[in-house]
C-alpha positions as CSV (number, residue, x, y, z in Angstrom):
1,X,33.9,-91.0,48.1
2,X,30.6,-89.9,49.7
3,X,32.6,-88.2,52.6
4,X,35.0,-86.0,49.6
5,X,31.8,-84.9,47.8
6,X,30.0,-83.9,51.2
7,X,32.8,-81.8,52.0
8,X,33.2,-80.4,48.6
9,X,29.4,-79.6,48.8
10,X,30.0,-77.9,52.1
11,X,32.8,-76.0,50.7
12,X,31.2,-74.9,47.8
13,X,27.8,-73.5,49.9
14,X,30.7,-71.8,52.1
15,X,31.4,-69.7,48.9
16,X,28.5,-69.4,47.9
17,X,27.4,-67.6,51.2
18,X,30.6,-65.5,51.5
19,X,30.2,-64.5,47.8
20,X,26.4,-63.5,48.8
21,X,27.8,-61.8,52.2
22,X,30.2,-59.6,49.5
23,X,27.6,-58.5,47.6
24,X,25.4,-57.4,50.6
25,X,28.2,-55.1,51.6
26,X,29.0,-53.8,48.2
27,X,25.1,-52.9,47.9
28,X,25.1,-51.3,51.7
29,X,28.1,-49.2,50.6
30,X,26.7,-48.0,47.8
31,X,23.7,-46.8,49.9
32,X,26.0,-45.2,52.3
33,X,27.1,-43.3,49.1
34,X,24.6,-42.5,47.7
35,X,23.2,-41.2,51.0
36,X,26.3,-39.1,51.8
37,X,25.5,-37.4,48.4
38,X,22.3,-36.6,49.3
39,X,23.7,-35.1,52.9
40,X,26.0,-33.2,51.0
41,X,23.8,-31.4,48.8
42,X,21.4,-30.7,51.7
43,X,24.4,-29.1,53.4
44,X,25.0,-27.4,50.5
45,X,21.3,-25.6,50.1
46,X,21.8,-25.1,54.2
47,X,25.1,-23.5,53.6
48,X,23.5,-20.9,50.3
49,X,20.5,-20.2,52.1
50,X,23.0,-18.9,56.2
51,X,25.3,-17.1,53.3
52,X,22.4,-15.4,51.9
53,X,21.0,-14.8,55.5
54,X,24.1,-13.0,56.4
55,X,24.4,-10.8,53.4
């Protein structure tokens, strides 16, 4: 019976991880988000300020 729970433990700690792992790259992509926002404003201000340059 020993042997089941140790490999139930084991299983479980698996899922835990992989559930932990998940989050971690649901965090990273939201900091890729939000950092993509932030480049596309600043391209944004870049592209007002060469338009306004040209006029």
């Amino acid at each position: 019976m020993i042997e089941n729970e140790d490999i139930f433990n084991k299983i479980t700690g698996m899922v835990n991880l992989n559930d932990a792992h998940f989050k971690v790259i649901l965090d990273n992509q939201n900091l890729i988000l939000k950092n993509q926002e932030v480049l596309f404003k600043e391209f944004k201000k870049i592209n007002e300020r060469l338009d306004k340059l040209e006029e």
